[in-house]
LUMLUMVO-86099 format. One record per atom (N, C-alpha, C, O): residue number from 1; residue in three letters; chain; atom name; x, y, z. Coordinates in pm, whole numbers. Layout:
<sites>
   seq   type   mol   atom        x        y        z
   NUM    ALA     A     CA        X        Y        Z
...
</sites>
This chain:
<sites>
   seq   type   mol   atom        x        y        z
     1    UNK     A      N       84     -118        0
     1    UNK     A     CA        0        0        0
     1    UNK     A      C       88      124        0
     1    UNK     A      O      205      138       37
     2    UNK     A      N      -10      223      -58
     2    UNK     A     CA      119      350      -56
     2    UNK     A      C      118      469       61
     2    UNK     A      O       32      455      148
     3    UNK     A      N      161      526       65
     3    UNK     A     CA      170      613      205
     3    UNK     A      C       52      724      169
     3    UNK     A      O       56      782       60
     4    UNK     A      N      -70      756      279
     4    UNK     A     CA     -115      840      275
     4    UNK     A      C      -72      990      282
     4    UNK     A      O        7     1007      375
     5    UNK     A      N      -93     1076      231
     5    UNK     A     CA      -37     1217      245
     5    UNK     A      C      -28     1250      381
     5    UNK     A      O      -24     1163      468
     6    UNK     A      N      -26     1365      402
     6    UNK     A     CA       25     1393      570
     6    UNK     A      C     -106     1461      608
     6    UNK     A      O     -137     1547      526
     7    UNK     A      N     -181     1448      696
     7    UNK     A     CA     -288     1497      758
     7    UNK     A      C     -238     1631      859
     7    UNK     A      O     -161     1616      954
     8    UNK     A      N     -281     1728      830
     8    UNK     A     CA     -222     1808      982
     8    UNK     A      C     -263     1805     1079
     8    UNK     A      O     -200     1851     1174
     9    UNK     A      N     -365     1758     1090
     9    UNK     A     CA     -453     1773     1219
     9    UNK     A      C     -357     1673     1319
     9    UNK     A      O     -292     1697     1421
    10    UNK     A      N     -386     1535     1231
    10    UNK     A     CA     -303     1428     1261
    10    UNK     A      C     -186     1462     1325
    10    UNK     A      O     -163     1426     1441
    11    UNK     A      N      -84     1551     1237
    11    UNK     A     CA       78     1587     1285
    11    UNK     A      C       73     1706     1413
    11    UNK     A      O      161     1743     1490
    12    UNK     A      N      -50     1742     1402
    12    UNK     A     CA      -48     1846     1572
    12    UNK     A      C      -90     1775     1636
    12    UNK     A      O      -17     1775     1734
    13    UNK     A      N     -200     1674     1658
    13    UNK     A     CA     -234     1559     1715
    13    UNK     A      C     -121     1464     1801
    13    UNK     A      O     -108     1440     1921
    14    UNK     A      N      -58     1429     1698
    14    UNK     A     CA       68     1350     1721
    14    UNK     A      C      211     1407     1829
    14    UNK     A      O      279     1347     1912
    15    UNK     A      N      214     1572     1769
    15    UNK     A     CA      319     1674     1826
    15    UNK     A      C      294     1672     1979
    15    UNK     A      O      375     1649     2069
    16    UNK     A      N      141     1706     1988
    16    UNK     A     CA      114     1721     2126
    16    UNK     A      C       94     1632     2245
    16    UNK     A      O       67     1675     2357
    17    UNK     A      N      115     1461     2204
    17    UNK     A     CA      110     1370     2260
    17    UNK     A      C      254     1310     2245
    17    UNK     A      O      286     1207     2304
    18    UNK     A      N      325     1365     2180
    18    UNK     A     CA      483     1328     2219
    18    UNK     A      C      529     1450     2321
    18    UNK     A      O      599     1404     2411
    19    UNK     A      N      511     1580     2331
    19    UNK     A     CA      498     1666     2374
    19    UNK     A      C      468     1630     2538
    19    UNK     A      O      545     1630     2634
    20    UNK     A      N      337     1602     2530
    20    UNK     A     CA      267     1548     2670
    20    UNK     A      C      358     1439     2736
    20    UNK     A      O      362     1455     2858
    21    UNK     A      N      432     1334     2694
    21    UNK     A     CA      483     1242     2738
    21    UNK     A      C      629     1285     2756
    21    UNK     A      O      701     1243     2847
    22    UNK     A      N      667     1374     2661
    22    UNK     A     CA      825     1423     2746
    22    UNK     A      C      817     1500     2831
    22    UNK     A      O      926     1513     2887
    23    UNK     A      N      706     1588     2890
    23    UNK     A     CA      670     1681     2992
    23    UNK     A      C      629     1531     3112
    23    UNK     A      O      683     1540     3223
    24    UNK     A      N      563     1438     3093
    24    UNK     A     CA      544     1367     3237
    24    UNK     A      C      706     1242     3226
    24    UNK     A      O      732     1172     3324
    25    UNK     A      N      771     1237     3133
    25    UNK     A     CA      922     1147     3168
    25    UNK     A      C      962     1256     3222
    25    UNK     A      O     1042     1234     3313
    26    UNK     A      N      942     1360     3204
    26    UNK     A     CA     1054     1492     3298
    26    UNK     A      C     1000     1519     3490
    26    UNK     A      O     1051     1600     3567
    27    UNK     A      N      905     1437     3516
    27    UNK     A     CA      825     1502     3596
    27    UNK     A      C      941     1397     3724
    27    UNK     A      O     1014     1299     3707
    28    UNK     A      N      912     1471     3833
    28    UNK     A     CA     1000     1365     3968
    28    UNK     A      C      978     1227     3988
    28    UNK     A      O     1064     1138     3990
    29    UNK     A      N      842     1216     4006
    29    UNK     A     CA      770     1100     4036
    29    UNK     A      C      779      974     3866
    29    UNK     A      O      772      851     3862
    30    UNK     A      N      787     1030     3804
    30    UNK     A     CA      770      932     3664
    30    UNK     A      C      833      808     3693
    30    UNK     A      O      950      795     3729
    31    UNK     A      N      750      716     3676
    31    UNK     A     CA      844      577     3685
    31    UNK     A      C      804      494     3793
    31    UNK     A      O      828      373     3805
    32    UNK     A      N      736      573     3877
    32    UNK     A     CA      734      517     4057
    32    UNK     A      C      614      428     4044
    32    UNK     A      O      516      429     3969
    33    UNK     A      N      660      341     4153
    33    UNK     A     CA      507      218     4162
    33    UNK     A      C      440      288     4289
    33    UNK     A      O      476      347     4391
    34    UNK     A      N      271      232     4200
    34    UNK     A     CA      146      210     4317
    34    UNK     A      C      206      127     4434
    34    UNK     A      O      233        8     4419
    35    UNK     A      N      235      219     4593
    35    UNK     A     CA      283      151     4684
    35    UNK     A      C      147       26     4727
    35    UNK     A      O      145      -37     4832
    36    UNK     A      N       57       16     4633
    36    UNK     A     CA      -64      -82     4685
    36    UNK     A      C       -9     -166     4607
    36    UNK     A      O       26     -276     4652
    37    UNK     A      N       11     -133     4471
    37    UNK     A     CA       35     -275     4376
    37    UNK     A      C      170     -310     4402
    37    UNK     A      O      229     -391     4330
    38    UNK     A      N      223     -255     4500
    38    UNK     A     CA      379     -296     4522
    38    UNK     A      C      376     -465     4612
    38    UNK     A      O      428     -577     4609
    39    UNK     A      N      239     -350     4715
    39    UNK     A     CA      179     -475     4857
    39    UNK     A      C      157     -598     4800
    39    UNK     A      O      216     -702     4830
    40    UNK     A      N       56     -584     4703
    40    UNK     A     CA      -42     -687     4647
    40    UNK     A      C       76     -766     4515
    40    UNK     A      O       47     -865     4449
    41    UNK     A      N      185     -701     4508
    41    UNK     A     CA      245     -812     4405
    41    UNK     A      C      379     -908     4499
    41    UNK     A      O      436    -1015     4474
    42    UNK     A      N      390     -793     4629
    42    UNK     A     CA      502     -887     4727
    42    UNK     A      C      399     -998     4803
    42    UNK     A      O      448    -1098     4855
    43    UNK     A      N      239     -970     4807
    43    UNK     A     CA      163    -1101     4868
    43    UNK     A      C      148    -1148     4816
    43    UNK     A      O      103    -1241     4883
    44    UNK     A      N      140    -1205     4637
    44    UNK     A     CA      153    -1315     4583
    44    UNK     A      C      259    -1381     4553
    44    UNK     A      O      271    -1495     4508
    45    UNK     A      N      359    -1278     4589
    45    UNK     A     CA      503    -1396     4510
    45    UNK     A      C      568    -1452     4643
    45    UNK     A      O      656    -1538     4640
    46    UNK     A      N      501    -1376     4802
    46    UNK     A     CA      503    -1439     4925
    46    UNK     A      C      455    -1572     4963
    46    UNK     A      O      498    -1648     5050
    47    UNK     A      N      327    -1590     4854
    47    UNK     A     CA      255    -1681     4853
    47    UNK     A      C      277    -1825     4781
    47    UNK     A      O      251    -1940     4816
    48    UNK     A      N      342    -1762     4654
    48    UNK     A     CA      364    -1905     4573
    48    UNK     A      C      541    -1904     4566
    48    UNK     A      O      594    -2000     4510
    49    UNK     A      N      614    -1815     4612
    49    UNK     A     CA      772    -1879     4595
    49    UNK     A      C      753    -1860     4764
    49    UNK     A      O      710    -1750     4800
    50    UNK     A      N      776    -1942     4848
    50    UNK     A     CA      808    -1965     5009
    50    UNK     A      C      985    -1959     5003
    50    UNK     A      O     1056    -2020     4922
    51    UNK     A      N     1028    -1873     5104
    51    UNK     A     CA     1144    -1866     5103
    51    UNK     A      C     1232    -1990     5158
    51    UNK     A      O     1189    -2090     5215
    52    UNK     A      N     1354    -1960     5131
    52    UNK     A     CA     1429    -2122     5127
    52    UNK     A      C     1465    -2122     5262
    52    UNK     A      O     1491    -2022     5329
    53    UNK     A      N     1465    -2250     5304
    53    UNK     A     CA     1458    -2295     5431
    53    UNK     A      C     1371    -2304     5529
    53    UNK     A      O     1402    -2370     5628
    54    UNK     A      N     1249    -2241     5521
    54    UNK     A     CA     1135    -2201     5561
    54    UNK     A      C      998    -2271     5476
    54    UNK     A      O      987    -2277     5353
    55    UNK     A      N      899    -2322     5577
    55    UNK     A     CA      792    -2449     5496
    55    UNK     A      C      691    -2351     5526
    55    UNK     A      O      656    -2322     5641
    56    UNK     A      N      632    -2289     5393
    56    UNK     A     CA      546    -2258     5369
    56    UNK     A      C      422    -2287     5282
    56    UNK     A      O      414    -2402     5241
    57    UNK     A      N      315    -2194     5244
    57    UNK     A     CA      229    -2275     5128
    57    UNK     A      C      323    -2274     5018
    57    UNK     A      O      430    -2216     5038
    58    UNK     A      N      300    -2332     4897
    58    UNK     A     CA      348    -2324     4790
    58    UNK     A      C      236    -2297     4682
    58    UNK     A      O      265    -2285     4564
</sites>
């Protein structure tokens, strides 16, 4: 297929959502985990890997 022409709407569309995303990678917090989904992913892997030496569920 051949390349559609360039839409502008599209290319300000596009500008302002690359735009938007280098303004929140710049932000302090970017990157950081939900300290809930932090809880809730250390109680399942608490749950099914039991640490060594220690008899837990599996």
């Amino acid at each position: 297929m051949s390349q559609t022409p360039r839409d502008k709407a599209y290319d300000r569309a596009q500008a302002r959502l690359t735009r938007d995303a280098a303004h929140r990678y710049q932000q302090p917090d970017w990157g950081t985990e939900d300290p809930d989904a932090r809880e809730a992913y250390d109680r399942e892997l608490s749950q099914t890997m039991p640490v060594i030496g220690r008899r837990g569920r599996r």
